[in-house]
C-alpha positions in Angstrom: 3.6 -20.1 7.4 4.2 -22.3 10.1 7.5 -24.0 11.9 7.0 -27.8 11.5 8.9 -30.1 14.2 7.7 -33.0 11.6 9.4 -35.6 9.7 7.3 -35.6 6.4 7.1 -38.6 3.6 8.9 -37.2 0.6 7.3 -37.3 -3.1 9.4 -40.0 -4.3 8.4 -42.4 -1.5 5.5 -42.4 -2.7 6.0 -42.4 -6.7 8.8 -44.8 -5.7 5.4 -47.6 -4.8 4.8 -46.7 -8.9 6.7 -46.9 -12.2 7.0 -45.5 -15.8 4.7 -47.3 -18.6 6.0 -47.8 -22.6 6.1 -45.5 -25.0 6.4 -42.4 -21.7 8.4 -39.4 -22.2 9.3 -36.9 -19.9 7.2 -33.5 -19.7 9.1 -30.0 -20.4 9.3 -27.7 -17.9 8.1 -24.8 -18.0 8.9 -20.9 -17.8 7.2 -20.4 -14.9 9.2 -24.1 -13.2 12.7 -22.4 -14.3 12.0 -19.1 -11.9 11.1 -21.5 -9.6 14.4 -23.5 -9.8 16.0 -20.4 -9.2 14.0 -19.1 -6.3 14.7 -22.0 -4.5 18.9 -21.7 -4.8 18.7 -18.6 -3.4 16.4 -19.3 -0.5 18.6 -22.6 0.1 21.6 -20.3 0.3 20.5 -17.3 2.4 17.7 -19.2 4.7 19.2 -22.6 5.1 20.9 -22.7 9.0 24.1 -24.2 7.3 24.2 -21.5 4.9 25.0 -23.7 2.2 26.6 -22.7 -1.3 25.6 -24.7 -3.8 28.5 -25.8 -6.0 30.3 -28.6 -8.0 30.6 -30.7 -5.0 27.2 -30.3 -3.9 26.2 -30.6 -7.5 28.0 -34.2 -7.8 25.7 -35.3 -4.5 22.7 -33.9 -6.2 23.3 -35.5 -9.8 23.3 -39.1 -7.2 20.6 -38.3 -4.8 18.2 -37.9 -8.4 19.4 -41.1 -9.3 18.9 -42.8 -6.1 15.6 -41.2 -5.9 14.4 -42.2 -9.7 15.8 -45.6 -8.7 16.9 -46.7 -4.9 17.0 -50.5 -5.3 19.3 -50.3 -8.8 16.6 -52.4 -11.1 16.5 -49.7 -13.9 19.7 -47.5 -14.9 22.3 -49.6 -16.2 26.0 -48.7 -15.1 27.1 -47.0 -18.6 23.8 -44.8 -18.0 25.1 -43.5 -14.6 28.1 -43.0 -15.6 27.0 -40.8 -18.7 24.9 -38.8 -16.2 28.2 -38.3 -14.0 30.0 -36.5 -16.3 27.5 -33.7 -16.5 26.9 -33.3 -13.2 29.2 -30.6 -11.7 27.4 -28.4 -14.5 24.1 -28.5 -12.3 24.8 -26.0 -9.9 25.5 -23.6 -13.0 22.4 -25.0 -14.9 20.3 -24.7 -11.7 21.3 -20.2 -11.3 20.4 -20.4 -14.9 16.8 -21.7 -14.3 17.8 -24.9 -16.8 16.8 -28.0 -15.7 16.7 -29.6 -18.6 19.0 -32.4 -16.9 16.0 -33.7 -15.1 14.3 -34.2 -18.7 17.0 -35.9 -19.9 17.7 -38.3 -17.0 14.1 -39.4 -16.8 13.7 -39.7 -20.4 15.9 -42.5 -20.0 14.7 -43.9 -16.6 11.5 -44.0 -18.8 13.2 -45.9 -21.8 14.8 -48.2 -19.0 11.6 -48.9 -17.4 9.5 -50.0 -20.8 12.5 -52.4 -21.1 11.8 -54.2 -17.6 7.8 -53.7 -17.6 8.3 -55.9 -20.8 11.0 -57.8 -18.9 8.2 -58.3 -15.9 5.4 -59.3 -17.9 7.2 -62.2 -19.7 8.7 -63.5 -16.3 5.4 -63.4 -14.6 3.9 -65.2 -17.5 6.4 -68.6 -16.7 6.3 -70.8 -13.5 9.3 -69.9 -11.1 11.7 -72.9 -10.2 10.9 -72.4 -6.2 13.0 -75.4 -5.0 16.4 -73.4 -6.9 18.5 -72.6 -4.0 19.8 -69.3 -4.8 19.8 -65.8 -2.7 19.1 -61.9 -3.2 20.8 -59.1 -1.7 18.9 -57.3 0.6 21.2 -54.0 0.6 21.4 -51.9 -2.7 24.6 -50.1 -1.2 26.3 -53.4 -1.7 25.2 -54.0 -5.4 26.6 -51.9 -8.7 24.2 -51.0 -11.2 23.7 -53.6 -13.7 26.1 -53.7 -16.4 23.6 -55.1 -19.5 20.2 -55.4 -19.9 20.7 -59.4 -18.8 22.3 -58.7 -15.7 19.5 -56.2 -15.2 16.3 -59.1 -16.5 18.0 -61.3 -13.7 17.8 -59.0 -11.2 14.2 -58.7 -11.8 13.9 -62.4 -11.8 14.8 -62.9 -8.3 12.7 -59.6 -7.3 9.8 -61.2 -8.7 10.8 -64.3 -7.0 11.1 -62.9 -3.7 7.8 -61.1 -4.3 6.2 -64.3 -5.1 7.3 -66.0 -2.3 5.7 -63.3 0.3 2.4 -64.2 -1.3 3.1 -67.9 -1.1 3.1 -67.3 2.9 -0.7 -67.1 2.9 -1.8 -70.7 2.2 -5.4 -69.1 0.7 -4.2 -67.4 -2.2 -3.7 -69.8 -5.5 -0.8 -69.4 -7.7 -2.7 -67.8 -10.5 -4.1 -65.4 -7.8 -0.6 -64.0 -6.9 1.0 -63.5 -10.1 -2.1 -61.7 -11.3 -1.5 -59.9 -8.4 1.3 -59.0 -9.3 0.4 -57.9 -13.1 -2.0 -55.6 -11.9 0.7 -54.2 -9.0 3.6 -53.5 -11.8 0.8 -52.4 -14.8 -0.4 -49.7 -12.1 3.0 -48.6 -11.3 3.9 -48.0 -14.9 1.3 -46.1 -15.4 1.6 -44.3 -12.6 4.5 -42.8 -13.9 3.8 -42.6 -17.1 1.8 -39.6 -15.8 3.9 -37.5 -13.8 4.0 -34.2 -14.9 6.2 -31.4 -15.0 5.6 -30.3 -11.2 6.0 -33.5 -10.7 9.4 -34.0 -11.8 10.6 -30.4 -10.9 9.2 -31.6 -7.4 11.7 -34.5 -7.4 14.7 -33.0 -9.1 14.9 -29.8 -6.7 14.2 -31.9 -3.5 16.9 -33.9 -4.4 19.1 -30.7 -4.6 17.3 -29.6 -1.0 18.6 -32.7 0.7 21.9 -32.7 0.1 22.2 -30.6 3.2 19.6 -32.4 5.2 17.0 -35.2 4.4 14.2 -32.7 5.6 14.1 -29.7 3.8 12.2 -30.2 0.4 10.5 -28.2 -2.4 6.9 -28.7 -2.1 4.6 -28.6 -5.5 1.4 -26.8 -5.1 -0.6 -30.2 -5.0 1.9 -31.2 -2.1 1.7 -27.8 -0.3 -2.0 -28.0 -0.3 -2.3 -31.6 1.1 0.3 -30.7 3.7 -1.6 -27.6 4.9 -5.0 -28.8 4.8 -4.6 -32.4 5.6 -1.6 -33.2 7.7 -1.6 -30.2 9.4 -5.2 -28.9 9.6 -6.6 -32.1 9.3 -9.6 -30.3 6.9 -10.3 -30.2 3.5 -13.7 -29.5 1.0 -15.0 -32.0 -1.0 -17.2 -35.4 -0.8 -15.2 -37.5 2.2 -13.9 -40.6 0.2 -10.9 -42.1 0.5 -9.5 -43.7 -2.8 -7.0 -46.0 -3.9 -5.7 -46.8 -7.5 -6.5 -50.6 -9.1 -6.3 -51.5 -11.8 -6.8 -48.2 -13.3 -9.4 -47.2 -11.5 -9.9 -44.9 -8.8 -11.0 -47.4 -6.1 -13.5 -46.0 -2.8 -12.0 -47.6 0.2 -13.4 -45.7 3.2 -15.9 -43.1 3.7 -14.6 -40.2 5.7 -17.4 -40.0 8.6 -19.8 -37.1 8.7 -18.7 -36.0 5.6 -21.0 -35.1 2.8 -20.8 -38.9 1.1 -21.3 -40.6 4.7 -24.2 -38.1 4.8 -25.7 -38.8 1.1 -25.4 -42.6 1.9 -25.1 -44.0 -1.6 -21.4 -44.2 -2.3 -19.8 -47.2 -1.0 -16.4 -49.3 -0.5 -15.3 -51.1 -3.2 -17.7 -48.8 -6.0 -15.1 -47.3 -8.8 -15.6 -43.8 -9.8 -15.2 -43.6 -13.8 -16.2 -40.4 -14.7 -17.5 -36.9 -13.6 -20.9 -35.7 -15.4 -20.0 -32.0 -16.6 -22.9 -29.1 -16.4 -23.5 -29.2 -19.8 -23.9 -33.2 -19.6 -20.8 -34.3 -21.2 -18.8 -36.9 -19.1 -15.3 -36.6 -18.0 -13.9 -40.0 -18.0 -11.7 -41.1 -14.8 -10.4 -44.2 -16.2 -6.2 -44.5 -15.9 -6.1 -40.7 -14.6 -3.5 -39.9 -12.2 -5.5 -40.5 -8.8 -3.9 -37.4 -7.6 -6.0 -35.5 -10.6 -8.7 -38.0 -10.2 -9.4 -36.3 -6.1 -8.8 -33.1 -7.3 -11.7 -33.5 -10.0 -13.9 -34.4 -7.1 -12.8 -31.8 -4.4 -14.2 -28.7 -4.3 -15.8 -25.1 -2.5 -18.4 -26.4 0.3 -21.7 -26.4 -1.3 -21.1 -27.0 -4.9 -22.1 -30.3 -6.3 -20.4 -33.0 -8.1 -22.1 -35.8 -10.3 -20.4 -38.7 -10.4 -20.5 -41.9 -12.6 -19.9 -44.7 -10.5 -19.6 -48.6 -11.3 -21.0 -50.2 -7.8 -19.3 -52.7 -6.2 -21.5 -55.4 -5.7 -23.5 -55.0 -9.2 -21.0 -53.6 -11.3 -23.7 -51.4 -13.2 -23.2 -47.7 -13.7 -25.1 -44.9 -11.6 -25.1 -41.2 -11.2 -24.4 -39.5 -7.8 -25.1 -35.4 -7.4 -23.6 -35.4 -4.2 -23.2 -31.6 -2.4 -19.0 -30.9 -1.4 -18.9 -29.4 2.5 -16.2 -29.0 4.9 -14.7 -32.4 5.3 -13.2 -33.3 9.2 -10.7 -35.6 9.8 -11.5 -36.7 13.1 -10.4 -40.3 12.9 -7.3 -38.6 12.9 -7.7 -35.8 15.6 -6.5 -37.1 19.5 -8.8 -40.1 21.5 -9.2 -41.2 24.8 -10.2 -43.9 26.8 -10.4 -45.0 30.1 -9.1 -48.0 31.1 -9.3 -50.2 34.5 -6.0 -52.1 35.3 -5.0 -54.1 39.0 -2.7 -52.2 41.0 -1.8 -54.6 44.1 -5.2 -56.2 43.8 -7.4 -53.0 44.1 -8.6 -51.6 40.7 -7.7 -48.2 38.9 -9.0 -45.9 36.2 -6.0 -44.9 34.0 -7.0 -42.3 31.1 -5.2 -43.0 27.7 -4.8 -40.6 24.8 -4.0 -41.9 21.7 -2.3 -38.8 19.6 -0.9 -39.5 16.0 0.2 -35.8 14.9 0.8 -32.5 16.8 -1.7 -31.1 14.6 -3.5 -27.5 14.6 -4.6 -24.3 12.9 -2.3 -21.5 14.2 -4.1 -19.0 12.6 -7.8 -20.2 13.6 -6.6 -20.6 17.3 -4.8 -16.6 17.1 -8.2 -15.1 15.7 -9.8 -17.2 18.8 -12.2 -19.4 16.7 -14.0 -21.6 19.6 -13.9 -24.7 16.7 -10.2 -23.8 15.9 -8.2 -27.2 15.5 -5.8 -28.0 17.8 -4.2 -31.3 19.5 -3.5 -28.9 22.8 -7.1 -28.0 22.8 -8.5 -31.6 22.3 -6.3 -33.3 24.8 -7.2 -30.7 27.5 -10.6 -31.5 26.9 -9.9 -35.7 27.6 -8.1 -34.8 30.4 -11.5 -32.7 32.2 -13.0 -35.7 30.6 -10.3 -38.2 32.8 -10.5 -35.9 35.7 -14.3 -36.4 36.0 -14.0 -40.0 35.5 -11.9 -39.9 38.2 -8.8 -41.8 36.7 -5.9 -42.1 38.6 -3.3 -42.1 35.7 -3.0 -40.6 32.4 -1.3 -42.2 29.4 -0.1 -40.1 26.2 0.4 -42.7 23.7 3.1 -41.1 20.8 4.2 -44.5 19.6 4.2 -43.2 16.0 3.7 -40.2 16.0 6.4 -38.4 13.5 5.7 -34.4 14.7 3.8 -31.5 13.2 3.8 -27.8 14.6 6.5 -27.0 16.8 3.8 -24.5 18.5 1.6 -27.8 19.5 4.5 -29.1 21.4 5.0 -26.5 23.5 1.5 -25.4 24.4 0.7 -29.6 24.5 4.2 -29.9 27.3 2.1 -26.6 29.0 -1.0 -28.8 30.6 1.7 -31.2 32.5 4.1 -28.7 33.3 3.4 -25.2 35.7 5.6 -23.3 33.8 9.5 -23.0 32.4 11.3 -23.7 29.1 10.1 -26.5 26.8 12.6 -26.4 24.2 15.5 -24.2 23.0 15.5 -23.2 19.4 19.0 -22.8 17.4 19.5 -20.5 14.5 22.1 -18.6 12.9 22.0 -15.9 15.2 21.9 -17.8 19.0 19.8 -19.9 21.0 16.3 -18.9 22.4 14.6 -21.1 24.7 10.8 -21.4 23.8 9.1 -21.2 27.1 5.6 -22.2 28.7 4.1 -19.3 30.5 0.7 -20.4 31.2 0.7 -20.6 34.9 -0.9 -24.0 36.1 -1.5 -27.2 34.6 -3.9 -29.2 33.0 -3.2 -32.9 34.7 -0.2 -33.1 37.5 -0.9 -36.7 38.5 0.7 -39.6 37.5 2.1 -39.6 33.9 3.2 -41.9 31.3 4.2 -41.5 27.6 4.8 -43.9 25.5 7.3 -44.1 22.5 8.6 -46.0 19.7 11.5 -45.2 17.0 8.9 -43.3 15.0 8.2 -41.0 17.7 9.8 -37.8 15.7 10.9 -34.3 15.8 7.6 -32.5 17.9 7.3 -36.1 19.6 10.3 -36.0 21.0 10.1 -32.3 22.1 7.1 -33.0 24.0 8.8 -36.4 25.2 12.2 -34.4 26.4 10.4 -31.9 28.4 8.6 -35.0 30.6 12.2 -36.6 30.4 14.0 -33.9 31.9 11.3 -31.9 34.7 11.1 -35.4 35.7 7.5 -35.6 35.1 6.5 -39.0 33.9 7.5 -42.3 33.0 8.8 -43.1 29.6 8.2 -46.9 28.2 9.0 -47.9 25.2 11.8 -48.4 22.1 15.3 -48.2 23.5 14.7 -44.3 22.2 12.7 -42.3 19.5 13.7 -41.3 16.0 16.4 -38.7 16.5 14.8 -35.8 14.7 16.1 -32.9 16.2 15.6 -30.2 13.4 12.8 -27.5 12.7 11.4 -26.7 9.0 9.2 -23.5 7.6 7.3 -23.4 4.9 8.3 -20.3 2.5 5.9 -20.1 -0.5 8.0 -19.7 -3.3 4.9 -17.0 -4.5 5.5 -14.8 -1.4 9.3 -14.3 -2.6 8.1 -13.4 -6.6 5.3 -11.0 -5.0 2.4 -12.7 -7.1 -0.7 -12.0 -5.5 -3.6 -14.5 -4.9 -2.1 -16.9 -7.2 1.0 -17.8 -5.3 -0.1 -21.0 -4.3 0.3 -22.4 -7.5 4.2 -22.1 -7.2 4.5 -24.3 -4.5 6.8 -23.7 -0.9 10.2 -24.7 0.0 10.2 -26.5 3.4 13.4 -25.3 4.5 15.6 -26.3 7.8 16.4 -23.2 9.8 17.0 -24.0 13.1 17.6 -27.3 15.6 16.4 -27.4 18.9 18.0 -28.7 22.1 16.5 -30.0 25.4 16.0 -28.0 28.7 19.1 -30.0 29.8 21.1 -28.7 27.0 21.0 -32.1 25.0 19.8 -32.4 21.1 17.3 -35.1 20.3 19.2 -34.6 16.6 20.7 -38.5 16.0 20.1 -39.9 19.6 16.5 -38.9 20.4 14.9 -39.4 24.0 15.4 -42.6 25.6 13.1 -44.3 27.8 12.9 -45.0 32.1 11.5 -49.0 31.2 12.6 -50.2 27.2 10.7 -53.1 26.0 12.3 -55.1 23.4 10.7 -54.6 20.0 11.8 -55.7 16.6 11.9 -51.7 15.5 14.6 -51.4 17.6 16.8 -53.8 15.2 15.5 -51.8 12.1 17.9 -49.4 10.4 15.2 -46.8 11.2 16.4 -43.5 12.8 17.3 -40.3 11.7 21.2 -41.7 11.9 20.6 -43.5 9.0 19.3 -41.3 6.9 21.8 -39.5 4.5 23.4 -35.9 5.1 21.8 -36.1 8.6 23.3 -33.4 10.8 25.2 -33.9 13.9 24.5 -34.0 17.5 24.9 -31.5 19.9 24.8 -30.1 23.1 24.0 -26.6 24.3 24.0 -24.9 28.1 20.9 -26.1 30.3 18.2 -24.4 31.1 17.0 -23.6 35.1 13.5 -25.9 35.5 11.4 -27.6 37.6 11.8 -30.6 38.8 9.0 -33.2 39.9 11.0 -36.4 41.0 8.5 -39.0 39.5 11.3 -41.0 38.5 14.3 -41.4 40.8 16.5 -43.6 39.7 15.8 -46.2 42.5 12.1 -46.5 41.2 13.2 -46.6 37.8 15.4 -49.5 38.2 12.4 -51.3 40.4 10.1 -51.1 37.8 12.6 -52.1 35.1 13.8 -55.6 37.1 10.2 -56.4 38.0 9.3 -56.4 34.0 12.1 -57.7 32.9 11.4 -60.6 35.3 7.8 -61.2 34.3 8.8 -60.9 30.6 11.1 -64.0 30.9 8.1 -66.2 31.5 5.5 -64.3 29.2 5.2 -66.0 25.6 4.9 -63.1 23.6 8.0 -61.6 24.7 9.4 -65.0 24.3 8.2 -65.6 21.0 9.3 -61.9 19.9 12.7 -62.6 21.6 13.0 -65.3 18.6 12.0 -62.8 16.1 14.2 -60.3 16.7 17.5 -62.6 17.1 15.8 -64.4 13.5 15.8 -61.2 12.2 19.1 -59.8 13.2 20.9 -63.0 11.8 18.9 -62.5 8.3 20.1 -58.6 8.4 23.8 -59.7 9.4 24.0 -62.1 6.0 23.0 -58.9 3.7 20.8 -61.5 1.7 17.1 -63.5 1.6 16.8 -67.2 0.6 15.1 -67.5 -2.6 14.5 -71.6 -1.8 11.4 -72.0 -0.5 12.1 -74.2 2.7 14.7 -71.6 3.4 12.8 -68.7 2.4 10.1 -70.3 5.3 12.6 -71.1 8.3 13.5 -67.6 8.2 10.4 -65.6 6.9 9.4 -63.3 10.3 5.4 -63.4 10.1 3.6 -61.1 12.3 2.9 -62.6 15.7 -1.0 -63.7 16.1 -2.2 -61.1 18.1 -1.4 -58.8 15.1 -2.9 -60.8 12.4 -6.1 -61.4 14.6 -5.6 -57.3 14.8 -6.1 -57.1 10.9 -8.7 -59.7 10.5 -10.9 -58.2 13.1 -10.1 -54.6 11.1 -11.1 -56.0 7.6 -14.3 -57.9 9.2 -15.5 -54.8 10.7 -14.7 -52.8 7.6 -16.8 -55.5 5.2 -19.9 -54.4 7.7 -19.3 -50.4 7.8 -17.7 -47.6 5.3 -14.8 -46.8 7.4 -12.5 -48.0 10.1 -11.9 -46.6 13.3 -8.5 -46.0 14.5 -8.2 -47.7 18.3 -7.2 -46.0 20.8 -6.0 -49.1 22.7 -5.9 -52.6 21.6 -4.9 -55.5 24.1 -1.6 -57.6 23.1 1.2 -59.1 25.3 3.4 -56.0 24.9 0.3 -53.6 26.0 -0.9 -55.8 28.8 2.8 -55.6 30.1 3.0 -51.7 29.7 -0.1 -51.9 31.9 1.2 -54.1 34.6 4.8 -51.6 34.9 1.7 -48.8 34.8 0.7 -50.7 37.8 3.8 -50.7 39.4 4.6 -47.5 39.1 1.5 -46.0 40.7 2.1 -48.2 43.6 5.7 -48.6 44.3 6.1 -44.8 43.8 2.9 -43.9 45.6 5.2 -41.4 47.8 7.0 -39.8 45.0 4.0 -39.5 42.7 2.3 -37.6 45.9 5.0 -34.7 46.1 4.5 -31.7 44.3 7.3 -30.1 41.8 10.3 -28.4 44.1 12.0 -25.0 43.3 13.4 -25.1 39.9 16.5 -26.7 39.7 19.7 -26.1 37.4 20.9 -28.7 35.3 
């Protein structure tokens, strides 16, 4: 399995957009879910780099992280409730050896019973008018809120959520009143029931990942639905089945983009906005779709390449019902693979070709690429081929844009660092026996002319690998957030199958993404909590955000290790560096957009510094931080070209103030450091 450099969206982030309907009771695990449980203690204990024991203190953390995770924001669990579910919990770590996780049942049982009481609670307050002249507030921070002693306290809080929520629709003058609360009906019946259908896996999947993170917020237990979409999508960006992209309304499973090239895109029928309602079975019965879990609902529709699948679908525009046999294939996600594009910018009045890839994952088949497949997947393989493209094109500058970009294979970032380096270490790799530096071998590089990459604070973990290597050989300039995300740990996937022996159904048991080492710069630093910093920062409102690894609980600490000996290409001396930093900062003060986001971010830092929102409407509206009008224009444009074709196209660059700017220091750099960018690397040098 492979070593991910990747910070991944748990489960519960996602269930957390969802809620529990009436009358829901929690599903009983399983035998099979209780050897699972205790597969995964004692792969936590003996593969974990903190060699962790899991006992009553880590229990007590564990019992809260569930809790937290069932409910972040404190709406649903009343106080006495937590406190009952307290006093059991430094049984869990004895429970847990056991296999028992009955404790999981039994908390969301009642997260269940709490949640009919404020669905019921949301539908009555939605059905009144809200008094939006009432100057009141909400606090923004659930760390500084108790859970709600009675079920009042608890309605009220829901009151002012709805509130709030109400007045974020009220911002867009074109929808009516009626329009946003049924809005919101529809948002809170679909969460319900949502939940309502979470299964055993699916609740085994939150209870032990809850455990996993008490020693760092990366390492999680993976369901086999999870595994699977992690494999296949994120990592190999392929799956088999029709190439639709669905979303849940209402409850029904909702096409919103056809995947293109795929086997839909191909048949031509299915459309945005049809609904799919049912599956026709071979022997003509009909399997309705209608309120299924979506995540079933795909997994009806995937499938082996060239079987078909009949589907009953209610079109868009004409609402009647047809019948499409479409044939499953191999389905490509190439809207999310790496693009290029050439771009011609002003450099001291004369023009220039600069090359810009646009990369949102270090992606890639490891196995494909060691049997030597020629179509294996790979983001080293696809940006080498833009940069022969660039090179022909004869561009004078290359770009690699990882503004949000949060990782993927730890084996991507070193080969990717490869094409701009000649050779040395790209990254040292901590475990519980020493430090090993990772090195690139390959003699020769891909591109060694002038280089920029581009960050932001959710440039993570193989990001900031690739990002440190530039940083410290000197290599290229780095513009962006005042640094990137901080993830400085590395996860492998262990199949929880593999350690039972099962044979071809070990799938089905799911993996345990489990931290086992953190890696360190060539100059000895970790990007763990402080992450790379750029040469030029432009201001953003991102960089205000408590968004970082820092923040994230049971993070682990920074450190340093001894340097490694490397090249170094002296593209940005400090002198050049601070040239291009005064001459932006000095264009900035006259630009608009900076201006105008200036006044964001200082709006937005005195809203974050009161810990709570106006609930007033004039209030609410002298501090509400819309997005700026190049942004909205952005979206509009997106939805207008998405009512004329199936799917959208990701941009690989998109012209705003902040862009144009990173352009003009592009500019700068290319000719106020026309000498240095001319030299070649000299001998290695040691840190």
């Amino acid at each position: 399995m492979p070593r991910l450099a990747l910070r991944p969206l748990s489960l519960i982030a996602i269930l957390f957009l969802m809620a529990a309907i009436v009358g829901a009771q929690a599903p009983a695990p399983t035998g099979e879910e209780q050897e699972i449980a205790r597969t995964v203690v004692t792969l936590l204990e003996r593969g974990h780099m903190a060699h962790p024991v899991i006992d009553d203190e880590i229990a007590a953390k564990w019992c809260d992280n569930f809790l937290k995770d069932l409910d972040p924001q404190k709406y649903y669990f009343l106080k006495s409730d937590v406190e009952e579910f307290r006093k059991e919990a430094t049984d869990l770590d004895d429970q847990i050896r056991r296999g028992d996780v009955g404790f999981s049942r039994k908390v969301f049982e009642r997260f269940l019973a709490r949640q009919d009481e404020r669905y019921k609670t949301v539908m009555d307050l939605l059905s009144r008018p809200f008094d939006f002249d009432r100057d009141e507030y909400v606090v923004d921070d659930p760390d500084l809120l108790d859970y709600p002693e009675t079920k009042a306290e608890a309605d009220e809080r829901w009151r002012k959520k709805l509130k709030l929520e109400q007045l974020g629709f009220r911002m867009d003058d074109s929808l009516k009143p009626e329009e946003i609360v049924h809005k919101l009906q529809v948002r809170y019946r679909d969460r319900n029931r949502i939940f309502h259908q979470l299964d055993s896996g699916d609740l085994l999947e939150i209870y032990l990942s809850s455990l996993t993170r008490t020693f760092d917020p990366h390492s999680s237990y993976l369901g086999p639905k999870t595994l699977e979409d992690l494999l296949n999508q994120s990592l190999h960006l392929s799956l088999e089945g029709i190439g639709a992209s669905l979303g849940s309304e209402d409850g029904y499973a909702v096409v919103k983009e056809i995947v293109p090239n795929g086997p839909a895109d191909k048949d031509g029928r299915l459309q945005p906005d049809d609904k799919i309602i049912g599956i026709r079975n071979d022997d003509g019965s009909e399997t309705s779709l209608v309120e299924k879990k979506l995540a079933d609902v795909v997994r009806y529709i995937r499938g082996p390449s060239d079987t078909v699948v009949k589907l009953i679908v209610q079109t868009g525009d004409s609402k009647e019902l047809k019948e499409y046999a479409i044939t499953r294939g191999k389905v490509e996600l190439t809207e999310q693979h790496a693009k290029g594009k050439v771009l011609r910018i002003k450099a001291e009045g004369r023009e220039v070709k600069v090359g810009v890839i646009n990369l949102p994952a270090f992606y890639g088949d490891t196995m494909a690429i060691v049997r030597g497949d020629p179509n294996a997947v790979s983001a080293t393989i696809d940006c080498r081929r833009l940069l022969d493209e660039f090179k022909a094109e004869g561009v004078e500058a290359v770009i690699v844009d990882l503004r949000d970009n949060g990782g993927g294979l730890l084996e991507e970032a070193k080969t990717l660092s490869g094409l701009f380096i000649d050779t040395g270490p790209v990254v040292q790799v901590k475990d519980a026996v020493g430090v090993k530096p990772l090195r690139d071998d390959d003699e020769g590089t891909a591109w060694d002319g002038p280089l920029v990459v581009l960050i932001n604070k959710s440039s993570a973990s193989a990001s900031e690998i690739f990002t440190g290597v530039i940083a410290d050989y000197g290599r290229g300039l780095i513009i962006g957030d005042a640094s990137t995300f901080g993830k400085g740990t590395v996860q492998s996937i262990v199949e929880i199958g593999d350690k039972l022996r099962r044979g071809p159904e070990r799938l089905k048991l799911g993996a345990l993404k489990l931290t086992i080492q953190q890696f360190f710069r060539a100059n000895g630093d970790s990007t763990q909590i402080h992450g790379v910093a750029p040469h030029v920062h432009l201001p953003s409102l991102r960089d205000s955000m408590d968004y970082s690894e820092e923040k994230m609980d049971n993070a682990l600490k920074f450190q340093k290790v001894a340097p490694l000996t490397h090249e170094e290409w002296n593209r940005t001396p400090e002198d050049l560096v601070a040239a291009l930093n005064a001459r932006s900062a000095e264009r900035r003060k006259d630009d608009p957009g900076f201006q105008k986001l200036e006044g964001r971010i200082k709006q937005y830092l005195a809203r974050k510094a009161k810990h709570q929102i106006p609930l007033e409407e004039a209030k609410f509206k002298a501090e509400f931080i819309p997005d700026d009008e190049e942004k909205a224009a952005e979206e509009k444009e997106k939805k207008d070209k998405l009512a004329k074709k199936k799917y959208s196209e990701r941009e690989v660059w998109s012209s705003d103030f902040y862009n144009d700017e990173i352009l003009r220091v592009v500019g700068d750099y290319l000719t106020l450091g026309s000498k240095v960018l001319a030299a070649g690397p000299v001998a290695a040098a040691d840190e």
